[in-house]
C-alpha positions as CSV (number, residue, x, y, z in Angstrom):
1,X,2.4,9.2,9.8
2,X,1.9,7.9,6.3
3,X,-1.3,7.5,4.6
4,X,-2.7,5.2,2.5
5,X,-3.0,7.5,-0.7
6,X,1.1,7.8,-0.6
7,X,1.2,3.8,-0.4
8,X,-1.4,3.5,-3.7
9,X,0.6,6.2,-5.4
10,X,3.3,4.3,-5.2
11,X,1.7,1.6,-6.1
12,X,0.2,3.2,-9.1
13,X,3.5,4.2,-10.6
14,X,4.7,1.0,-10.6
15,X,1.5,0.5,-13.1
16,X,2.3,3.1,-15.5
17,X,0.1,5.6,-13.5
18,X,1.5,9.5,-13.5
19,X,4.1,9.7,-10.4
20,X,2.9,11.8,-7.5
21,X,-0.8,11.8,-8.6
22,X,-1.9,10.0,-5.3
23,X,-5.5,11.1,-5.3
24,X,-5.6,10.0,-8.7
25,X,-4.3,6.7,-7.4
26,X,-6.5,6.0,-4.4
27,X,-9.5,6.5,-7.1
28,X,-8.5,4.1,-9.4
29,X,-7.3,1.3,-6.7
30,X,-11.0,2.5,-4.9
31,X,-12.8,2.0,-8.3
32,X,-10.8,-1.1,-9.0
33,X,-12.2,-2.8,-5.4
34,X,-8.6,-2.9,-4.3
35,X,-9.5,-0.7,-1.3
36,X,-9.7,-2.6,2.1
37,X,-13.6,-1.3,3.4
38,X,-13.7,1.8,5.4
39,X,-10.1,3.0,4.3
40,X,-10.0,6.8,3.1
41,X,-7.2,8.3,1.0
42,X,-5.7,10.0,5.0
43,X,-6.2,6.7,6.7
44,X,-2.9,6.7,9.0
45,X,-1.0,3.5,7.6
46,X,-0.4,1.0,9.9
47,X,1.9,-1.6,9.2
48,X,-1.2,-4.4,9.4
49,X,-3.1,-2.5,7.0
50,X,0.2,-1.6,4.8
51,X,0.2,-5.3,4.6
52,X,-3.0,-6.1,3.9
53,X,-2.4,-3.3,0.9
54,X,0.4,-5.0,-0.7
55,X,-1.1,-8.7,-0.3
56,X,-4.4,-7.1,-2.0
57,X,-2.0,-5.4,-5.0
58,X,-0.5,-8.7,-5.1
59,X,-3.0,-10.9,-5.8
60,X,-4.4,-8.3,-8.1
61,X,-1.4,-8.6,-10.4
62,X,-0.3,-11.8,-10.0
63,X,2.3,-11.7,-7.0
64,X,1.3,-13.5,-4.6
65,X,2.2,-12.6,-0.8
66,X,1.7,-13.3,2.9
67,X,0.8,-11.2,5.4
68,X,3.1,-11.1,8.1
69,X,1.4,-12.3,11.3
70,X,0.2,-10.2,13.5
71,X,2.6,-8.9,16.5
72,X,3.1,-6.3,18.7
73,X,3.8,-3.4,15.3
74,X,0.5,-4.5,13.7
75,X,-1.6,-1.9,14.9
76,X,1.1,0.7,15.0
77,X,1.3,4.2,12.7
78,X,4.0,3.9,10.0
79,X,6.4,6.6,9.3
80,X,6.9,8.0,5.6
81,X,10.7,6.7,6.3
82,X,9.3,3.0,7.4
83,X,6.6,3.0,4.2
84,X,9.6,4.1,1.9
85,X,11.5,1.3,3.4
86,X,8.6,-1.3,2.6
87,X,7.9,0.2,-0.7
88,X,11.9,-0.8,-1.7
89,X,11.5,-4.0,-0.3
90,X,8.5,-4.9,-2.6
91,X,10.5,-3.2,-5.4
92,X,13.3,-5.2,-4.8
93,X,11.4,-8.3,-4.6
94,X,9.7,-8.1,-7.9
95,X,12.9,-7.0,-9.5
C-alpha cells in the first residue's frame, strides 16, 4: 500500500521542496503541525486519511477542500496507482 511519507513528498514538491526527498517531507509537514496525530512517515494510506491530508495541505495554503464523506472505501489501504491517481486530480485541480 501507499504511505503517508509518498503522499507529503508529493506534496512537498509541489512547494519547491527537493523531489523524492520524502523523509525530508514528512519532517517538515510534521514540524509544520500538518501531520494528523499518531500518523508515522509508513502509516498505510487510506483513502479517509489521504483525505484528511489533502483538506489539511489545503487549508494550509489557501485551497480550500472537502472531505469526501465517509463510505464504504474510507477505511480502506490505497494502492501507489490509486494515490498517483489522487495526487493528478489535485494537480489538475489547482492547475
Amino acid at each position: 500500500p501507499a504511505t503517508a511519507k509518498e503522499l507529503y513528498g508529493a506534496l512537498y514538491v509541489l512547494i519547491g521542496g527537493a523531489p523524492g526527498a520524502v523523509d525530508e517531507a514528512f519532517a517538515f509537514f510534521d514540524q509544520n503541525k500538518l501531520v494528523p496525530a499518531g500518523v508515522k512517515a509508513d502509516t498505510p494510506l487510506t483513502n479517509g486519511l489521504c483525505d484528511q491530508i489533502f483538506v489539511t495541505f489545503g487549508a494550509a495554503v489557501g485551497i480550500p477542500l472537502q472531505a469526501d464523506a465517509p463510505n464504504e472505501k474510507t477505511d480502506l489501504a490505497m494502492t501507489r496507482g490509486e494515490l498517483a491517481e489522487q495526487i493528478k486530480l489535485f494537480c489538475d485541480m489547482i492547475q
